[in-house]
C-alpha positions as a Markdown table, in Angstrom:
| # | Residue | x | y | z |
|---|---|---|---|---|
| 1 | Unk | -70.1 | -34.0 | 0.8 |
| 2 | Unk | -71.6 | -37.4 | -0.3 |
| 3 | Unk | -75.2 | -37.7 | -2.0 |
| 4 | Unk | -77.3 | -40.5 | -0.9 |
| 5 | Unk | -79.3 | -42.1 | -4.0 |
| 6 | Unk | -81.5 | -44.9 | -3.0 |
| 7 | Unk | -83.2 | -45.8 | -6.2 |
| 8 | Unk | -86.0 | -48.4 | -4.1 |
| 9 | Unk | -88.6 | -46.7 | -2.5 |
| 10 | Unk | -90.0 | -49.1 | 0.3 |
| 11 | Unk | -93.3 | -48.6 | 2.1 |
| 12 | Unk | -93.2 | -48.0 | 5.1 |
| 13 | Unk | -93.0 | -51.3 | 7.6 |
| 14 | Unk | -91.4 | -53.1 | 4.7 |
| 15 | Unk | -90.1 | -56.7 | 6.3 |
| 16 | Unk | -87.0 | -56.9 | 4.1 |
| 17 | Unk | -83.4 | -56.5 | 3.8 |
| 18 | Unk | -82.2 | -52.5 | 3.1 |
| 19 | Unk | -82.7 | -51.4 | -0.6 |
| 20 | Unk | -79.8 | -51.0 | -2.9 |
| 21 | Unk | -78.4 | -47.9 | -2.6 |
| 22 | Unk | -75.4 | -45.6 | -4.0 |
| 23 | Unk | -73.0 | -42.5 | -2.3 |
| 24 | Unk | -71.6 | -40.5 | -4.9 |
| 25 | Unk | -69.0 | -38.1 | -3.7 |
| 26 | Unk | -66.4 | -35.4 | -5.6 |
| 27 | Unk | -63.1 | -35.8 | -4.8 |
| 28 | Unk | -62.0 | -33.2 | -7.5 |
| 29 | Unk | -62.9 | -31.8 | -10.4 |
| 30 | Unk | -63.2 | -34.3 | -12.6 |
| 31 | Unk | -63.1 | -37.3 | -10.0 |
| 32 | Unk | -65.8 | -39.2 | -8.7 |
| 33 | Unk | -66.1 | -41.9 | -6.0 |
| 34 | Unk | -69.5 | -43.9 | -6.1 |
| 35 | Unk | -69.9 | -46.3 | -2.9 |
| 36 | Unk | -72.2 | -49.1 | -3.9 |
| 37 | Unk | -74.7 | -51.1 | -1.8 |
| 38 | Unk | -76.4 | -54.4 | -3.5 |
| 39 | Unk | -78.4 | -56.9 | -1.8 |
| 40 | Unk | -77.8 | -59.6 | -4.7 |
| 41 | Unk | -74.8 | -60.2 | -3.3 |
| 42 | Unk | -74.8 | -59.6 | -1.0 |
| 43 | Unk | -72.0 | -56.7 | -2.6 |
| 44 | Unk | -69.9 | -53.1 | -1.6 |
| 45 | Unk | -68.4 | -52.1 | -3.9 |
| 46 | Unk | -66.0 | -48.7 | -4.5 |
| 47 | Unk | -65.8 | -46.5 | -8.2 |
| 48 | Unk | -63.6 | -44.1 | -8.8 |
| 49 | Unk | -64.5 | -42.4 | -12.2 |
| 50 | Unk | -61.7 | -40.2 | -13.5 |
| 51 | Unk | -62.7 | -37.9 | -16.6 |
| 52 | Unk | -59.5 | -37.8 | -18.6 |
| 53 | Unk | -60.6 | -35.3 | -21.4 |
| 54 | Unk | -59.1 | -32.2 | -19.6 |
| 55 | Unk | -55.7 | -33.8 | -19.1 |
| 56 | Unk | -55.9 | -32.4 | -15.5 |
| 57 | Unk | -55.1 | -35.9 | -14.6 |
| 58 | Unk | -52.3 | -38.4 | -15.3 |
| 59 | Unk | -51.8 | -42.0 | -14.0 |
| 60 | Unk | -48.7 | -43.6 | -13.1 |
| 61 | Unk | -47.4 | -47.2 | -12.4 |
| 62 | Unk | -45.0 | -47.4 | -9.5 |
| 63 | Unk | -43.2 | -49.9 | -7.6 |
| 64 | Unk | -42.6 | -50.7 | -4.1 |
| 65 | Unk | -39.9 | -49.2 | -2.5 |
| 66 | Unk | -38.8 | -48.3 | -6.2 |
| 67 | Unk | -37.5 | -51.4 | -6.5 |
| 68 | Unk | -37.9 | -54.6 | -8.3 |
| 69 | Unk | -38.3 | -56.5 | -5.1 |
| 70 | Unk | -40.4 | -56.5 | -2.0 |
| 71 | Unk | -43.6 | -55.6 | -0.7 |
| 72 | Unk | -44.8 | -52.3 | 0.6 |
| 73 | Unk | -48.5 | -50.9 | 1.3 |
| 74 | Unk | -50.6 | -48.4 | -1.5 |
| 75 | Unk | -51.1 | -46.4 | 1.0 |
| 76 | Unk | -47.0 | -46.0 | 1.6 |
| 77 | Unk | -46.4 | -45.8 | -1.9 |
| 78 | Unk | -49.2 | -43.0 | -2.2 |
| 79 | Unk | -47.1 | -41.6 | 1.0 |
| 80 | Unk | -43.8 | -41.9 | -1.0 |
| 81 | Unk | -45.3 | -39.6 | -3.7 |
| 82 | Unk | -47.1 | -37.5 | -2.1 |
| 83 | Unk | -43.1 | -36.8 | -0.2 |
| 84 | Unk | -42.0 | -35.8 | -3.8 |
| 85 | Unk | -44.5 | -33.9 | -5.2 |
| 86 | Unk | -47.2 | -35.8 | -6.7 |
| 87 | Unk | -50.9 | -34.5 | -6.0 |
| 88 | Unk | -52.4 | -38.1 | -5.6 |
| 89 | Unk | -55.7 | -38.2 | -5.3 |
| 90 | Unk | -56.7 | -41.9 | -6.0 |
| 91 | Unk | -54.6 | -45.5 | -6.0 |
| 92 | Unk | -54.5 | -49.0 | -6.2 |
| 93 | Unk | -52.7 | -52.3 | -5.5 |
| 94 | Unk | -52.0 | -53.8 | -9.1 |
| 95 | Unk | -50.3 | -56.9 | -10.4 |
| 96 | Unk | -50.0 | -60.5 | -9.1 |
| 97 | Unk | -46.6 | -60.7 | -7.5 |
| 98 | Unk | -44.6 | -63.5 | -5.6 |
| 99 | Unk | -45.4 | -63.4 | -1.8 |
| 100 | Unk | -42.0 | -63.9 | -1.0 |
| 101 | Unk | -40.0 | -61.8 | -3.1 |
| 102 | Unk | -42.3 | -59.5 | -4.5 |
| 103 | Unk | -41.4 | -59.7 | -8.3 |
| 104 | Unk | -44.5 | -58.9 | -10.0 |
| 105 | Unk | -45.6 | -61.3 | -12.6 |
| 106 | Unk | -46.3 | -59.0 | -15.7 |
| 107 | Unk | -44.2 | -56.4 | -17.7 |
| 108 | Unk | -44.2 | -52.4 | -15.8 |
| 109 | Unk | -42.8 | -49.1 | -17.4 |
| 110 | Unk | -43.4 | -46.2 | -15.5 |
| 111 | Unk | -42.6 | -42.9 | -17.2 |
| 112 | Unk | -40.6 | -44.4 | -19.8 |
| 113 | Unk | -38.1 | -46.4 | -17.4 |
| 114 | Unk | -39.0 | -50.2 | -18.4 |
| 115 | Unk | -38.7 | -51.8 | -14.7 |
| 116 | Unk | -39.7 | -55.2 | -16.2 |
| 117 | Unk | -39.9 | -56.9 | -20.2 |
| 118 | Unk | -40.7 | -59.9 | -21.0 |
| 119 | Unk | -41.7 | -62.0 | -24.5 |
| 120 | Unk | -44.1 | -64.2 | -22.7 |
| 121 | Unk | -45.6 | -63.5 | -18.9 |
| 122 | Unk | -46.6 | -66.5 | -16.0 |
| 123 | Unk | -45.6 | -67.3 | -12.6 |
| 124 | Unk | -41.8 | -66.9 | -12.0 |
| 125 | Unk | -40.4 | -70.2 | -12.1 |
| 126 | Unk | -43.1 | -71.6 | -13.3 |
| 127 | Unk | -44.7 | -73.8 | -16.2 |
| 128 | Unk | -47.6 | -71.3 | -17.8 |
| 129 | Unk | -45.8 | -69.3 | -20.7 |
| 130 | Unk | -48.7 | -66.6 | -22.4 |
| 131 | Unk | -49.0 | -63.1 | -22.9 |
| 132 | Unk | -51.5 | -62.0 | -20.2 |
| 133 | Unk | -53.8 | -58.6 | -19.6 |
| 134 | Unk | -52.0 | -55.3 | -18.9 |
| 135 | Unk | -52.8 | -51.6 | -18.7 |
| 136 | Unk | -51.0 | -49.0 | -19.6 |
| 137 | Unk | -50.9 | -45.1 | -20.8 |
| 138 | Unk | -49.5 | -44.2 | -24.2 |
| 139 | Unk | -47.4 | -41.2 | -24.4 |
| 140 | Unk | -50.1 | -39.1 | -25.9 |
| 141 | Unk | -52.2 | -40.2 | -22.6 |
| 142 | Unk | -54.4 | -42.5 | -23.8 |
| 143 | Unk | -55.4 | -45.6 | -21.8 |
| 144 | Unk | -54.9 | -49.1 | -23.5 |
| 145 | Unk | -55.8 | -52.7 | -22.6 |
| 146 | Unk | -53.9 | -55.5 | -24.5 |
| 147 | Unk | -51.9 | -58.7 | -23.7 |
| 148 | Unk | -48.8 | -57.2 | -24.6 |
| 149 | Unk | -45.2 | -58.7 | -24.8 |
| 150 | Unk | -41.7 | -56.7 | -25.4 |
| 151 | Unk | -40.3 | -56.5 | -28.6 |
| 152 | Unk | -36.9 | -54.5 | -28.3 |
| 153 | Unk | -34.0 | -54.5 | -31.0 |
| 154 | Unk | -30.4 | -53.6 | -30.8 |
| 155 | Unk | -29.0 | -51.8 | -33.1 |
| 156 | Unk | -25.2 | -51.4 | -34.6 |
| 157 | Unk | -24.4 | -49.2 | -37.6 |
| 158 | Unk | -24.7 | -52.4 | -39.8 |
| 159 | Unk | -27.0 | -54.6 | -38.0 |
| 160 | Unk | -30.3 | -55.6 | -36.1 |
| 161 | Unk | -31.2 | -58.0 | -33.2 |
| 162 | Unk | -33.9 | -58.9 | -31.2 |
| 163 | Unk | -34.4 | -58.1 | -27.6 |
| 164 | Unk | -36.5 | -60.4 | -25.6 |
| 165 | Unk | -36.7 | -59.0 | -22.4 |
| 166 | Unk | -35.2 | -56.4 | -19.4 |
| 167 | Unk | -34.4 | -58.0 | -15.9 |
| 168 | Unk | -36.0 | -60.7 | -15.6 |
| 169 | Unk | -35.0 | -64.7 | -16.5 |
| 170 | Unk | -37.0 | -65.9 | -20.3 |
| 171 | Unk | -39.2 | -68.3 | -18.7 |
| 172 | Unk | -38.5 | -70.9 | -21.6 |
| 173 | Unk | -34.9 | -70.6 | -21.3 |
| 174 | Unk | -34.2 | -68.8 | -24.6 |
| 175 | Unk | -33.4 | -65.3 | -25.2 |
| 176 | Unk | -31.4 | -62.1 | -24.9 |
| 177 | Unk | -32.3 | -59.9 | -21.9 |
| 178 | Unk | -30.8 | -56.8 | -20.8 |
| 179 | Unk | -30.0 | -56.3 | -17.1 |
| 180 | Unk | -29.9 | -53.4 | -14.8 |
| 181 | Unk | -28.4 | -52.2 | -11.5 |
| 182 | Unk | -32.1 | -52.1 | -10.1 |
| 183 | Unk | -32.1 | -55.4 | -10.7 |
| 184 | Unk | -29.1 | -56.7 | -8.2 |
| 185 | Unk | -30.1 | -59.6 | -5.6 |
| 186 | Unk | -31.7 | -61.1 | -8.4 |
| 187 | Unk | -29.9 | -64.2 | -9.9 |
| 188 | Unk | -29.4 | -63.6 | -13.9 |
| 189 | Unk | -28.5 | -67.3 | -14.9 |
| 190 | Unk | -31.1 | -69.9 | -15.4 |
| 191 | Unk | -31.1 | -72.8 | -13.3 |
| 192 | Unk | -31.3 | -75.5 | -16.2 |
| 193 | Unk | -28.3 | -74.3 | -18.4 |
| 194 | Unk | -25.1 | -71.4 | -18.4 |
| 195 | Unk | -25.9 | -68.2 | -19.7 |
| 196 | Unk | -23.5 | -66.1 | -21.6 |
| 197 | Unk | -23.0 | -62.8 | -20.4 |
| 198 | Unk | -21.3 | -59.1 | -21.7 |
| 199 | Unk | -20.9 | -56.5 | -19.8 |
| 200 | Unk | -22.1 | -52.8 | -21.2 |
| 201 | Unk | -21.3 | -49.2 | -20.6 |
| 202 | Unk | -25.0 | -47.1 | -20.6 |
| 203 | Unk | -24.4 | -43.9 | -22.2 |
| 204 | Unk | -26.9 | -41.5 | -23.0 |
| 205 | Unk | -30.7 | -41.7 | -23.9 |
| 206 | Unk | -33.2 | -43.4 | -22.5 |
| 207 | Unk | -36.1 | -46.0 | -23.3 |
| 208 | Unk | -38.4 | -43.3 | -24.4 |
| 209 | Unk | -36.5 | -43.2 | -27.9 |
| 210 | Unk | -33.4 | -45.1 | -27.4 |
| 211 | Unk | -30.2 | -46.0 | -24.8 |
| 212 | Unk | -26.6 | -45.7 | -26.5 |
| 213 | Unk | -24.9 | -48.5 | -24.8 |
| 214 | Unk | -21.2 | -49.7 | -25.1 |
| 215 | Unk | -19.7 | -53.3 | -25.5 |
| 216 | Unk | -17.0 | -53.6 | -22.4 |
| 217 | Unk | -14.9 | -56.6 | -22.1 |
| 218 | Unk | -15.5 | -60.1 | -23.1 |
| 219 | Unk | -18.2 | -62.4 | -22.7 |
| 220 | Unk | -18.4 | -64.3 | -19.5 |
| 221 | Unk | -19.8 | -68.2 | -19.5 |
| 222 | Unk | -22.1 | -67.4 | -16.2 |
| 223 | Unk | -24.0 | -70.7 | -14.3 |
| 224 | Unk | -26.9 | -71.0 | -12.6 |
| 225 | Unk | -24.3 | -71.8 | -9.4 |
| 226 | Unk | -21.3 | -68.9 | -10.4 |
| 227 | Unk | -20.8 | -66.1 | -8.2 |
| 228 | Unk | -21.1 | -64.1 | -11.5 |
| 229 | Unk | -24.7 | -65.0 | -11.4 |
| 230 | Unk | -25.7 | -62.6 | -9.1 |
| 231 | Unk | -22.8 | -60.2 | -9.4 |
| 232 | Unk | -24.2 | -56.8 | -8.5 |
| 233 | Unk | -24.1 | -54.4 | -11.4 |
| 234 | Unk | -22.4 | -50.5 | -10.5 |
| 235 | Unk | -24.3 | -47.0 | -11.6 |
| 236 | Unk | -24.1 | -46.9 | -15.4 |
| 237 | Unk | -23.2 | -50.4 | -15.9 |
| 238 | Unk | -25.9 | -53.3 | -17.5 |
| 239 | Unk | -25.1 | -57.0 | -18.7 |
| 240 | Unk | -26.7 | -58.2 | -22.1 |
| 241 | Unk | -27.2 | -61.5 | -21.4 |
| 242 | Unk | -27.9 | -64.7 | -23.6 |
| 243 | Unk | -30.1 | -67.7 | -23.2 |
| 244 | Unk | -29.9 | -70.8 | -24.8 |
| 245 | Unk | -29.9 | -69.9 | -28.6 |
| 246 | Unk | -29.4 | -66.0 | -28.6 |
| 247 | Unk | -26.0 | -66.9 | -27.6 |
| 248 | Unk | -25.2 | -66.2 | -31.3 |
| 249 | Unk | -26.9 | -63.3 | -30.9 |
| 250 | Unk | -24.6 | -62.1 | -28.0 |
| 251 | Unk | -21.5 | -63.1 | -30.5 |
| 252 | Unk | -22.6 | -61.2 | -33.0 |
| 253 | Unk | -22.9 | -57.6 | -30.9 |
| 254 | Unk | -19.9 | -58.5 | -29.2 |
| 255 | Unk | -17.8 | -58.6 | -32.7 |
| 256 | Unk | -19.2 | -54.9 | -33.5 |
| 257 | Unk | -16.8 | -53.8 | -31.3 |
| 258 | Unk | -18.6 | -50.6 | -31.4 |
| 259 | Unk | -21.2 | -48.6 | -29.3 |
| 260 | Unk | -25.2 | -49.6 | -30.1 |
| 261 | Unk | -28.6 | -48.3 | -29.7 |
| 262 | Unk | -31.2 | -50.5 | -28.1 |
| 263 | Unk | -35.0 | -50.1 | -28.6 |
| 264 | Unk | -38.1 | -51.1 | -26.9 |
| 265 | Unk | -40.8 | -52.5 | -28.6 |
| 266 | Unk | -43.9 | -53.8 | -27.8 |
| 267 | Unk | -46.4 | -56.5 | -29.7 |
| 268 | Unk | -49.3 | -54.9 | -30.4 |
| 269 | Unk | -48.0 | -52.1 | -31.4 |
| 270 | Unk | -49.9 | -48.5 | -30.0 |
| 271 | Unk | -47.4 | -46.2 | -29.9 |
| 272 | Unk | -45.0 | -45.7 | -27.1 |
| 273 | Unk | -46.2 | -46.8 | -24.0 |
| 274 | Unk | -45.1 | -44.2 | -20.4 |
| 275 | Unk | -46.7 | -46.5 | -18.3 |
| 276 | Unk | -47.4 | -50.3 | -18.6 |
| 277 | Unk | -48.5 | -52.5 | -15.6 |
| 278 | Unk | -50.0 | -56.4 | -15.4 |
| 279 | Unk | -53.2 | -58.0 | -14.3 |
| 280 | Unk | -54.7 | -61.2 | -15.3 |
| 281 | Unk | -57.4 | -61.5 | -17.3 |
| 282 | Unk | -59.1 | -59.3 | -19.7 |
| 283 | Unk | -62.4 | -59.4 | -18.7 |
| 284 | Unk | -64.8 | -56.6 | -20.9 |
| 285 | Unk | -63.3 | -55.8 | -24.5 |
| 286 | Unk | -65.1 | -53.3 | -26.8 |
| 287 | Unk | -68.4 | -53.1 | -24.5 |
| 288 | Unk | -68.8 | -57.1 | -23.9 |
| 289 | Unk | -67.5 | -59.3 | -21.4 |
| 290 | Unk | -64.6 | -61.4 | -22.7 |
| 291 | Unk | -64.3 | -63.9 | -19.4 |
| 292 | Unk | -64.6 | -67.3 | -21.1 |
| 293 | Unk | -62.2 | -66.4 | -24.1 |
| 294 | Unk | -59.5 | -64.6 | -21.5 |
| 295 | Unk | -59.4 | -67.3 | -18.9 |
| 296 | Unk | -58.4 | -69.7 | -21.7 |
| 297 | Unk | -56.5 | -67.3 | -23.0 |
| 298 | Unk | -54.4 | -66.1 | -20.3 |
| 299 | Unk | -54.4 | -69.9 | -18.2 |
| 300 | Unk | -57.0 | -68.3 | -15.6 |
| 301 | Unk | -58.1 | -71.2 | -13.4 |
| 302 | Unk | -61.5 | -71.6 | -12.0 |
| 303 | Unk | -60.7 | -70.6 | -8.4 |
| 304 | Unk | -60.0 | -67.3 | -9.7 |
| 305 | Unk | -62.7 | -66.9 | -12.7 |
| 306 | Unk | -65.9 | -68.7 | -10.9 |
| 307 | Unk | -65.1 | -68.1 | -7.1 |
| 308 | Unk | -66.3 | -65.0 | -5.6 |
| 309 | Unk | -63.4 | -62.8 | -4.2 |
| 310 | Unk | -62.3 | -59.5 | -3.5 |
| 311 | Unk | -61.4 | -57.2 | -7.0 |
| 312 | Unk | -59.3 | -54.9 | -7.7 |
| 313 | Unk | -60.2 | -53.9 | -11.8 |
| 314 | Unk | -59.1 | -51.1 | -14.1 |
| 315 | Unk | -61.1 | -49.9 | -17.2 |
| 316 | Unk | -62.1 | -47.0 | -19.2 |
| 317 | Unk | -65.2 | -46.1 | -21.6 |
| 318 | Unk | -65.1 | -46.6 | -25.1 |
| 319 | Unk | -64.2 | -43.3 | -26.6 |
| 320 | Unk | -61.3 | -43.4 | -23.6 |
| 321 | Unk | -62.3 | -40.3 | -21.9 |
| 322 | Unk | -63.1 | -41.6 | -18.6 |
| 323 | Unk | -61.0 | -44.0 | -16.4 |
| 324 | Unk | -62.8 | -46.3 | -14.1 |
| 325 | Unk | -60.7 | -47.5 | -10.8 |
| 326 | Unk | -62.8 | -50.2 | -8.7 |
| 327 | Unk | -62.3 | -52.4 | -5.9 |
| 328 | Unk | -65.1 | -54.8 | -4.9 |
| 329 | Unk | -65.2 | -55.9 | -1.2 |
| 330 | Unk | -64.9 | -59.7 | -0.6 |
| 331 | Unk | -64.7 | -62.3 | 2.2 |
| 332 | Unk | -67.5 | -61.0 | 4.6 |
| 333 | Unk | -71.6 | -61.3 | 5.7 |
| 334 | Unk | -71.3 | -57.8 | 4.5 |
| 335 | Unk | -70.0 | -58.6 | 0.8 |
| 336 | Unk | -69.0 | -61.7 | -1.2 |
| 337 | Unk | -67.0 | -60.6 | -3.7 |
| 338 | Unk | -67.8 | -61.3 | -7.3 |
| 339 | Unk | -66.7 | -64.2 | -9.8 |
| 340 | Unk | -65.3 | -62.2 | -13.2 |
| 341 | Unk | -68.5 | -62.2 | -14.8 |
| 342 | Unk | -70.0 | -61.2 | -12.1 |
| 343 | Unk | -67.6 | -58.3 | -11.9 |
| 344 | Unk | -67.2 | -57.7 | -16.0 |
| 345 | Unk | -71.1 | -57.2 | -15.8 |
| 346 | Unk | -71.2 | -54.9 | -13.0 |
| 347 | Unk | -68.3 | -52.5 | -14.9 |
| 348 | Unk | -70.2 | -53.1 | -18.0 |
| 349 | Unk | -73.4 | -50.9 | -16.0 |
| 350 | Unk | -70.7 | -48.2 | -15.5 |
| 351 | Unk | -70.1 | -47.8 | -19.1 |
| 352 | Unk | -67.0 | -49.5 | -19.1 |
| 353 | Unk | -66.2 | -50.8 | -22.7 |
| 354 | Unk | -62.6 | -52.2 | -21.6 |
| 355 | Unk | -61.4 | -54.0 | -18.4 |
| 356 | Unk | -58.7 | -55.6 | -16.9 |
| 357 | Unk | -58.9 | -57.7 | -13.5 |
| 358 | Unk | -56.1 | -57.1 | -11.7 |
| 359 | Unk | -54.4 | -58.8 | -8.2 |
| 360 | Unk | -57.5 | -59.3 | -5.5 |
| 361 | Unk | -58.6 | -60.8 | -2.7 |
| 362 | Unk | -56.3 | -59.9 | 0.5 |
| 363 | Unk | -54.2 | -57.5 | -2.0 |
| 364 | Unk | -57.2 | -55.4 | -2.7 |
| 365 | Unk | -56.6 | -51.9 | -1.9 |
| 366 | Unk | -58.5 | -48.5 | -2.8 |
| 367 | Unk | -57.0 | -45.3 | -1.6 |
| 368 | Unk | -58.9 | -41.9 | -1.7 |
| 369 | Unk | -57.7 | -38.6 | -0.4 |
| 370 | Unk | -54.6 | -40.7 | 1.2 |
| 371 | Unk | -56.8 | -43.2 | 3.4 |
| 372 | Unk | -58.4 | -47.0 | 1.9 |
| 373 | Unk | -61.8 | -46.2 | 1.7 |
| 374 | Unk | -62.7 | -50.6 | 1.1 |
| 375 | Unk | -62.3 | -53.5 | 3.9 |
| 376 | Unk | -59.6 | -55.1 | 2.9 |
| 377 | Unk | -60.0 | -59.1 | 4.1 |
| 378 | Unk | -56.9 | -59.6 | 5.0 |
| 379 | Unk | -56.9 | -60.3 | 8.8 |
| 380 | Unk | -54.5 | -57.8 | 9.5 |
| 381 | Unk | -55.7 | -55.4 | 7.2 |
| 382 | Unk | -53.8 | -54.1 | 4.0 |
| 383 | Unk | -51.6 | -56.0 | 2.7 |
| 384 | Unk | -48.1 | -55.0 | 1.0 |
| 385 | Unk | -47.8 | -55.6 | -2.8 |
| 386 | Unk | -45.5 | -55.3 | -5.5 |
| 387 | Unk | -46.7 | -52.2 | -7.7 |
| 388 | Unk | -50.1 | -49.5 | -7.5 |
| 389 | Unk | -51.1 | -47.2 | -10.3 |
| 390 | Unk | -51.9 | -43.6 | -9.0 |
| 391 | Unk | -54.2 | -41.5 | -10.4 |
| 392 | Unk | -52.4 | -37.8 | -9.7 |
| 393 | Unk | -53.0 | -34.3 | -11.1 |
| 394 | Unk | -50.6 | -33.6 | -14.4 |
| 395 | Unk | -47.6 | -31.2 | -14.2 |
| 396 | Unk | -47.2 | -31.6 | -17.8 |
| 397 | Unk | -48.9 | -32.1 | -20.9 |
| 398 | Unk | -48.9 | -35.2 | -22.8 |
């Protein structure tokens, strides 16, 4: 049961608008969900606070429909999991994505599996090329906040390349990517020149410490119009696939003529990362709000850092043993939403030393105990997104 903390006294007859006011609830041991009142706003605001110090309680990054397209509601993902096992007590929505096709804009490993890698993040398609916030969980379970690109190498007995990303297109045209079969329906030439393309046998590992792949055939020329381009690729299959001037690179693994190891990577470096997922910008760093120096940063316009709109933000304390999951309501007489200093200030009176916003307004979405405990402003309610994180209880140690 909830605890009502009203921290105004009024007197009685008082002709003014309802104090501020707080209902702090346990979800589980461990887990706490503060409902927040503030006039100043006026604002309503949700906090999940997760103490991570037991290691009772893991978070995850997942995708919708397990897939790297489309759109599907937190609380279906949550669903999903719940359907295979997981005990998930608390979620939600996550990175920007593109309305129509849901790609999400960032890089996203969960458990290990790299969904998405990229050397530079923006809008895909589009101009802005910078490494923007993300959150994620290093193997050893601790939470991280960085603007972090990929870094992966390939390896033969005799010689090294770089990897610049795993399904997705390099935004500037250059680099060697790996593809997937999880990646079909997407289009793996760019539209402003041929890629070059080789065809691999994935053998056994994974991106935890290393996939043994194999060189199969020769390299294909591939267009931006070819029917190769979005050639589905079969169970245990992958393409390496050059852009612009890695297409030396491609030569080079392709004369091996022998298996090779590929490795992720990641820039800065904190260890192995099991789950990685993208927001947009920082917004507190090391107990002080970093607003001004993200938005320029990360190319954060105005109309998302000085507008007040829904939030959906991520954060933890500065010894990392508590998480903080928050969604601000937005959009209504009942609460405006917050600019990002508005919000970095607000997580800074949690306690929150590190913070990431992540996708808002209509995509905001807070589940607790399987239902969305905010008002999401979105006329028809929730709104299906690209990705969540879960908070869910551990079956293993990190």
């Amino acid at each position: 049961m909830g605890t009502l903390v009203t921290p105004l006294a009024l007197p009685l007859g008082a002709q003014q608008a309802a104090p501020d006011s707080m209902v702090v609830d346990t979800i589980a041991p461990g887990i706490v969900h503060t409902y927040v009142v503030r006039q100043q706003g006026p604002w309503r605001a949700h906090v999940v606070r997760v103490d991570l110090r037991s290691g009772a309680w893991a978070v995850r990054s997942v995708r919708a429909f397990d897939s790297l397209r489309g759109r599907e509601k937190v609380t279906e993902m949550v669903r999903r999991a719940s359907a295979n096992g997981h005990d998930v007590q608390v979620a939600i929505n996550a990175d920007f994505f593109d309305l129509k096709t849901g790609e999400s804009v960032n890089n996203q490993v969960s458990d290990g599996r790299i969904w998405r890698a990229l050397s530079w993040s923006g809008v895909p398609r589009g101009p802005i090329k910078s490494a923007r916030g993300q959150f994620g969980i290093t193997r050893r379970g601790q939470p991280v906040i960085d603007r972090f690109v990929f870094a992966g190498t390939v390896h033969s007995s005799r010689a090294q390349w770089a990897l610049d990303g795993v399904n997705v297109v390099p935004s500037n045209g250059q680099g060697l990517v790996l593809w997937f079969p999880e990646a079909n329906g997407r289009r793996r030439a760019d539209s402003t020149q041929t890629a070059r393309e080789l065809r691999v046998t994935v053998g056994r590992g994974s991106w935890r410490d290393s996939l043994q792949l194999r060189g199969r055939g020769r390299i294909t020329d591939v267009g931006a119009d070819s029917a190769l381009a979005s050639a589905p690729l079969a169970a245990g299959e992958a393409a390496l696939v050059a852009y612009g001037a890695a297409a030396s690179r491609l030569d080079s693994i392709a004369a091996a003529r022998r298996g090779f190891d590929v490795h992720a990577g990641w820039v800065p470096f904190v260890g192995p990362l099991d789950q990685l997922i993208g927001g947009w910008p920082l917004i507190v760093r090391d107990g002080a709000a970093s607003v001004a120096e993200s938005a320029g940063r990360e190319f954060t316009g105005k109309s998302n850092t000085d507008v007040r709109h829904p939030r959906s933000l991520i954060g933890f304390d500065a010894d990392t043993s508590h998480l903080f999951v928050v969604a601000i309501d937005g959009r209504s007489p009942a609460s405006a939403g917050m600019t990002l200093v508005e919000a970095a200030e607000f997580l800074r009176g949690f306690g929150v030393a590190h913070a990431l916003n992540l996708d808002g307004g209509g995509s905001t979405a807070l589940v607790v105990g399987g239902r969305v405990v905010n008002r999401p402003s979105d006329p028809g309610g929730e709104r299906p997104v690209a990705n969540a994180l879960l908070v869910e209880r551990r079956t293993t140690r990190p």
